[in-house]
C-alpha positions in Angstrom: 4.2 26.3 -2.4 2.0 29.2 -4.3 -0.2 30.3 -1.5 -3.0 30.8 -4.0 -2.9 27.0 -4.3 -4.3 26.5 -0.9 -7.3 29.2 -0.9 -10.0 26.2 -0.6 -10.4 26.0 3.1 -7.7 24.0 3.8 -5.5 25.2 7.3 -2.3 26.3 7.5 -0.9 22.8 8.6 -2.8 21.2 5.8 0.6 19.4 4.9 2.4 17.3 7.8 5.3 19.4 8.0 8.0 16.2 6.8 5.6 16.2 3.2 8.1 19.4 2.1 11.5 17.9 2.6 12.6 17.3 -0.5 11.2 17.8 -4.4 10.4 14.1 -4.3 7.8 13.2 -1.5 8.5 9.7 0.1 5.4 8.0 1.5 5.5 4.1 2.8 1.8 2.7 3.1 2.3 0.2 6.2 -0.3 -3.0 4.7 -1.9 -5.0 7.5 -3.5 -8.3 6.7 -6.6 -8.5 5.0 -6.5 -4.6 4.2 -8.9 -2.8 1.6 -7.2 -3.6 -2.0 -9.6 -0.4 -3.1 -8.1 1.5 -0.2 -4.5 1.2 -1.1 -5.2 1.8 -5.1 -7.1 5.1 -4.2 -3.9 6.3 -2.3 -1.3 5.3 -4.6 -2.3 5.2 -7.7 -3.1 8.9 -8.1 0.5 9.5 -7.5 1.7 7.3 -9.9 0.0 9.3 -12.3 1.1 12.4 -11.1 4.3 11.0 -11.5 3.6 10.5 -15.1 1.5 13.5 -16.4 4.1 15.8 -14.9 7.0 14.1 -16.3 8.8 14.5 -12.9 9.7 12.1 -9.8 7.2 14.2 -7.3 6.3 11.0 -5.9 8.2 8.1 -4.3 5.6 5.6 -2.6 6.6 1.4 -0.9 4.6 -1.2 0.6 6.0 -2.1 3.9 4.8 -4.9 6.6 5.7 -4.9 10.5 7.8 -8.4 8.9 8.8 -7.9 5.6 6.6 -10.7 4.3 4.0 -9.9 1.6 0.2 -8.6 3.5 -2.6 -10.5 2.2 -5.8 -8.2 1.4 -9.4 -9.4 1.5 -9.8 -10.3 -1.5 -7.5 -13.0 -1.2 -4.7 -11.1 -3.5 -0.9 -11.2 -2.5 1.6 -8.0 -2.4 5.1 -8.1 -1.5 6.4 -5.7 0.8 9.7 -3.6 -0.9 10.6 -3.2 3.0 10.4 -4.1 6.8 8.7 -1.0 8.5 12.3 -0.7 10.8 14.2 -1.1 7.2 12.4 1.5 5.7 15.3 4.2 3.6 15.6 7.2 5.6 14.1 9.5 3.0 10.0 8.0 3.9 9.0 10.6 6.4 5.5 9.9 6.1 3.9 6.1 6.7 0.4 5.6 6.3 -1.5 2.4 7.5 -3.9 0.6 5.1 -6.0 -2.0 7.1 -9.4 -3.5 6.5 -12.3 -5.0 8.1 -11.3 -6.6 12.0 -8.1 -4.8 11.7 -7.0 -5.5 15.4 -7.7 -9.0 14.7 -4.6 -8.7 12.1 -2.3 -5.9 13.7 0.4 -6.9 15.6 2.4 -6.4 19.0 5.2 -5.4 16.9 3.1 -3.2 14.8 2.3 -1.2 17.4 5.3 -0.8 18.6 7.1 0.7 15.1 4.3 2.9 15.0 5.4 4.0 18.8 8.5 4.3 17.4 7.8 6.9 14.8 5.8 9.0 16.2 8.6 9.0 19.1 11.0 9.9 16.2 8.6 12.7 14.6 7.4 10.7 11.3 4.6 11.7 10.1 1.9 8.8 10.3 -1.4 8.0 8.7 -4.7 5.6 8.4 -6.6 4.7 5.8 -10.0 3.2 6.1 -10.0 1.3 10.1 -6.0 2.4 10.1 -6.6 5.7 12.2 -8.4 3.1 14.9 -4.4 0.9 14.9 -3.2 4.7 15.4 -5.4 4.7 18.3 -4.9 1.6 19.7 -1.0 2.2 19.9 -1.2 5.7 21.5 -0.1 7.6 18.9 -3.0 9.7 18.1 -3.1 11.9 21.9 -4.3 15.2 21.7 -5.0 14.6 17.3 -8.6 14.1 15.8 -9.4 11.6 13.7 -11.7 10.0 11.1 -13.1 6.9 9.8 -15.9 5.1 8.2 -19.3 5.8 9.3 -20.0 2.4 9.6 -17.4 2.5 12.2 -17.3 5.7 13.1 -20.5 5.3 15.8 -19.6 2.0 17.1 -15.6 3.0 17.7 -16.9 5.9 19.7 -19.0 3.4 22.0 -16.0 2.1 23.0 -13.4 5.1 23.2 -15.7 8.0 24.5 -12.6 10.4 24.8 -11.0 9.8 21.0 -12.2 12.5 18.9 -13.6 11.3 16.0 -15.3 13.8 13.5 -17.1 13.1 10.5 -14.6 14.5 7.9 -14.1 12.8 4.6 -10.3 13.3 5.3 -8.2 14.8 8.0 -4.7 16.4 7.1 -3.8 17.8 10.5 0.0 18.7 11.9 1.5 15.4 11.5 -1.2 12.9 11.2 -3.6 12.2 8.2 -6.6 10.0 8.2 -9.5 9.1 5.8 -12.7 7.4 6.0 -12.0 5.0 3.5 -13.5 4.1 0.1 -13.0 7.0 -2.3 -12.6 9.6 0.4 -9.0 8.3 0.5 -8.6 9.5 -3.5 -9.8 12.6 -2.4 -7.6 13.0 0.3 -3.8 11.8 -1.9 -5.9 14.6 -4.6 -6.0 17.4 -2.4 -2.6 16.2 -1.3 -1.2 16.6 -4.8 -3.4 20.0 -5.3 -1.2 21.6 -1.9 2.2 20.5 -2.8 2.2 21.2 -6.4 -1.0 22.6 -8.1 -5.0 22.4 -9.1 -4.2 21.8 -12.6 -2.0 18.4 -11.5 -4.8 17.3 -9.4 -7.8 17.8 -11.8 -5.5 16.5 -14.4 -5.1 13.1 -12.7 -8.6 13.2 -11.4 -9.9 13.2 -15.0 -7.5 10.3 -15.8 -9.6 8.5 -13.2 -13.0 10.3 -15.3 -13.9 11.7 -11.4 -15.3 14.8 -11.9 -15.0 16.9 -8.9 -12.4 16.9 -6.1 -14.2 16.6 -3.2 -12.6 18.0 -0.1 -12.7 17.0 3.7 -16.3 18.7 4.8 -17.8 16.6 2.0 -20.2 14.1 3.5 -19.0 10.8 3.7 -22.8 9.3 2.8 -25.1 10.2 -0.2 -27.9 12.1 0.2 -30.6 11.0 2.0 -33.1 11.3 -1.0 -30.7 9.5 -2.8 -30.3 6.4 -0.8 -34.2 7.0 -0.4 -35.0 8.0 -3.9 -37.7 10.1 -2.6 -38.2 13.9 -2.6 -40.4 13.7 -0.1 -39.1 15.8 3.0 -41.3 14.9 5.6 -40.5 11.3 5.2 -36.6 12.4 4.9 -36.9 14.3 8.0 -38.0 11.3 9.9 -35.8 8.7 8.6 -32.5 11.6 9.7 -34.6 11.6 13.1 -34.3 7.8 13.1 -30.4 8.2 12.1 -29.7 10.4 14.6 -31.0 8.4 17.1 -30.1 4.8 17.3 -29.2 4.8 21.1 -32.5 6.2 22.3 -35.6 4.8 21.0 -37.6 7.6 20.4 -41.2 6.7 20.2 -42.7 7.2 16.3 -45.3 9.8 17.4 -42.5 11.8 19.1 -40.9 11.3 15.4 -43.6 12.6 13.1 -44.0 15.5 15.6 -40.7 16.4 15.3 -41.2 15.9 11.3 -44.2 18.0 11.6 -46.2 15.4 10.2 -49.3 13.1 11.8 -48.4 9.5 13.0 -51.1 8.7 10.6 -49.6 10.3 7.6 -46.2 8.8 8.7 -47.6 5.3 8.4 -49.2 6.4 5.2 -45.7 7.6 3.4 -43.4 5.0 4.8 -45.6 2.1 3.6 -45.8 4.3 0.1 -42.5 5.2 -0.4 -40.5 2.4 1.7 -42.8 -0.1 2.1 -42.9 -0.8 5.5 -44.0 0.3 9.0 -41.9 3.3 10.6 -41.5 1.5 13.7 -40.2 -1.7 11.4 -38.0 0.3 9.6 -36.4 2.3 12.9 -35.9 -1.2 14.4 -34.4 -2.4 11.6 -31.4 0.3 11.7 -30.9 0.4 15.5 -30.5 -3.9 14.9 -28.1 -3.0 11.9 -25.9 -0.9 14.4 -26.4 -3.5 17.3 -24.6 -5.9 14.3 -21.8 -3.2 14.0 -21.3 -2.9 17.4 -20.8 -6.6 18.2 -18.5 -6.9 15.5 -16.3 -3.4 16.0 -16.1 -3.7 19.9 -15.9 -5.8 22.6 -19.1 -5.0 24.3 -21.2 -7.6 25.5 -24.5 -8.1 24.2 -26.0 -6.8 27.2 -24.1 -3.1 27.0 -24.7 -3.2 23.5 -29.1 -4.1 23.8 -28.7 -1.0 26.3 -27.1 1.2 23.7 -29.0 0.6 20.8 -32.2 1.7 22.9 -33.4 -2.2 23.4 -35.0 -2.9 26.5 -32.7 -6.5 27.6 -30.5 -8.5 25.9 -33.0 -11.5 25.9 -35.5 -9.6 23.9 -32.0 -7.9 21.2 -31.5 -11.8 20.9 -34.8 -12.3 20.1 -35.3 -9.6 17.4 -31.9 -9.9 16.2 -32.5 -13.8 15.4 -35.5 -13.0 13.3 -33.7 -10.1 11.4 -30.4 -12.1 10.8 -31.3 -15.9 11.4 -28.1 -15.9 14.0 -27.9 -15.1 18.2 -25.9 -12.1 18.4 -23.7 -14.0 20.4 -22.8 -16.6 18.1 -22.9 -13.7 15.1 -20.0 -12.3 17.0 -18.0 -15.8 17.3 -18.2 -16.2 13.6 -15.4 -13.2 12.7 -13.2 -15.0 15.0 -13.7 -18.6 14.0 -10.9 -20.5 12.1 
């Protein structure tokens, strides 16, 4: 590898050390039920067209399943698995999970257990979108950070406080790889294509997707908050990050628009200009939104989740949380599991 092609921040170990065994790179993407369609084309597509615009065989890439039997996505669409996970030709040295929304709902004993087995055989193992939290749940992932959606990201660490999960777009660390899902996993196979062959390949198949700027792993995952605000306005954007970064302690709006520098008058005056709405409506309003997340990403009761969302009991999070979503957050949580 040119060393010159890796002078973009990346470490040392950017590459899982089984990447570089042979001029073609063997990768198996392990689909679990209703995985992230999006997810999967983001990591394999841009090496099928690596494959192409270099005219070479860098890339060898298989679906696999803990069966053999085709994984179903959510969207309802069918792919067939080219192997069984234990099947798998010797020359994959690198399996990456692809899983989607509830993924422990769909993962399986025997999953787990192959992915024991790998790591136990020094494979080099990934997740894509909720796959890092299937790494975690089969122990695979000791000592190794991780990412994963935002959305995720702060409910998952509710319920494994010592699992270090960092806010990355991507992680490509020693022998483990994760992404946070959506297109941070087409940055991630870029950047993997940029290390082990060269910038021009990966802008070259970056354009062929018209995506203009490889982003790499200390990108933020979100959009700008003025973006998702549309507003310039940085005493209002200050607050609503205050409000952000505090969903599990409910911080009191005047201690807010002091910490904005702004009067609790003025506040009141930009969020019903800009927003429409009442600070205090639109604070509650996110710390219900990650109540929601953590009923449906952990097993928390309703009670341990009122108390970490800042909410006083969980009769009055049922209360509020019926009003904002028509449904008791205990019978919202029933739903994902009903037949």
């Amino acid at each position: 590898m040119d060393s010159k092609q890796c002078d973009y921040n990346l470490s040392d170990n950017f590459l899982p050390p089984k990447f570089g065994d042979s001029d073609t790179i063997h990768i198996a993407f392990i689909l679990v039920d209703q995985f992230s369609l999006f997810a999967l084309a983001c990591i394999s597509e841009p090496l099928r067209v690596a494959n192409r615009l270099s005219g070479e065989h860098l890339f060898e890439f298989s679906f696999v399943t803990d069966t053999g039997k085709p994984a179903t996505a959510s969207n309802g669409m069918k792919i067939d698995a080219d192997y069984r996970i234990d099947t798998c030709p010797d020359d994959y040295q690198t399996f990456i999970v692809v899983s989607g929304f509830d993924p422990y709902e769909h993962a399986s004993h025997e999953l787990y257990a192959e992915l024991r087995r790998l790591a136990a055989n020094g494979y080099s193992l990934g997740g894509v979108d909720t796959g890092a939290q299937l790494l975690i749940k089969a122990g695979v992932m000791s000592g190794q950070r991780t990412t994963m959606h935002w959305e995720a990201a702060s409910s998952f660490k509710e319920g494994h406080p010592t699992v270090q999960v960092v806010p990355e777009r991507f992680l490509i660390e020693e022998n483990r790889i994760s992404s946070s899902g959506g297109l941070s996993s087409l940055d991630m196979m870029l950047n993997i294509i940029w290390a082990s062959h060269s910038y021009e390949l990966a802008a070259d198949v970056a354009e062929q997707f018209m995506y203009h700027r490889i982003l790499g792993a200390n990108d933020s995952q979100r959009m700008k908050l003025r973006n998702r605000l549309m507003t310039t306005n940085r005493k209002l954007i200050k607050a609503v990050s205050l409000m952000e970064d505090n969903l599990t302690s409910n911080l009191s709006i005047r201690e807010i628009a002091e910490k904005a520098l702004v009067s609790q008058r003025e506040l009141e005056r930009l969020f019903a200009k800009e927003l429409n709405t009442t600070p205090k409506k639109y604070y509650r309003k996110l710390r219900l939104e990650h109540a929601r997340q953590l009923l449906h990403q952990t097993e928390l009761s309703v009670l341990e989740v009122s108390l970490a969302c800042g909410f006083s009991s969980a009769a009055y999070l049922s209360a509020i949380y019926k009003d904002e979503f028509g449904i008791q957050p205990s019978k919202d949580r029933g739903l994902l599991h009903a037949p």
